[in-house]
Wavefront OBJ file of the C-alpha trace (Angstrom):
o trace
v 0.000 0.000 0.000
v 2.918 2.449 0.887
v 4.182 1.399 -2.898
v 0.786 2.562 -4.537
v 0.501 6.170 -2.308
v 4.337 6.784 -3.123
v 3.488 6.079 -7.142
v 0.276 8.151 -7.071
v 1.913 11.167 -5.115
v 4.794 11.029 -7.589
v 2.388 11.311 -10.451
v 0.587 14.387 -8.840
v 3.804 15.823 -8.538
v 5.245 15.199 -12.282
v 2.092 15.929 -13.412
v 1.722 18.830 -11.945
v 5.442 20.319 -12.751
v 5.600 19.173 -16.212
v 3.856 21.985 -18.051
v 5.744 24.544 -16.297
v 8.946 22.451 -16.856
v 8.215 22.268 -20.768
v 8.046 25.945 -21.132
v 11.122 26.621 -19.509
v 12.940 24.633 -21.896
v 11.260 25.445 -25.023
v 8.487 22.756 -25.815
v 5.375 24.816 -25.207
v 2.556 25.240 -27.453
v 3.090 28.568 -28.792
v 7.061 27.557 -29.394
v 6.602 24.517 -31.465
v 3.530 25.914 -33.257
v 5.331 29.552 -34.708
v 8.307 30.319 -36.494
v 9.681 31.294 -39.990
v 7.983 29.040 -42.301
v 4.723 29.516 -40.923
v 1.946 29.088 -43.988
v -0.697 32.367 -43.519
v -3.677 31.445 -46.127
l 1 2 3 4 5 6 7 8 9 10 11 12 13 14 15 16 17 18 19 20 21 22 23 24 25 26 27 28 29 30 31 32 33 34 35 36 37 38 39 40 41
């Protein structure tokens, strides 16, 4: 039972740092999505 509560606290806690960890290092939405060869029809 300890092994389960350990597992699902460490999945609040990844899941819960993880988008803020992504957009420090450059994979966010708005990063991958833009740049110079964007198509405007």
């Amino acid at each position: 039972m300890k092994a389960f509560l350990a597992a699902v606290a460490a999945m609040v806690v990844i899941a819960g740092a993880a988008p803020f960890v992504l957009e420090q290092i450059g994979f966010s939405t708005a990063d991958t999505t833009s740049g110079a060869a964007v198509r405007l029809d």
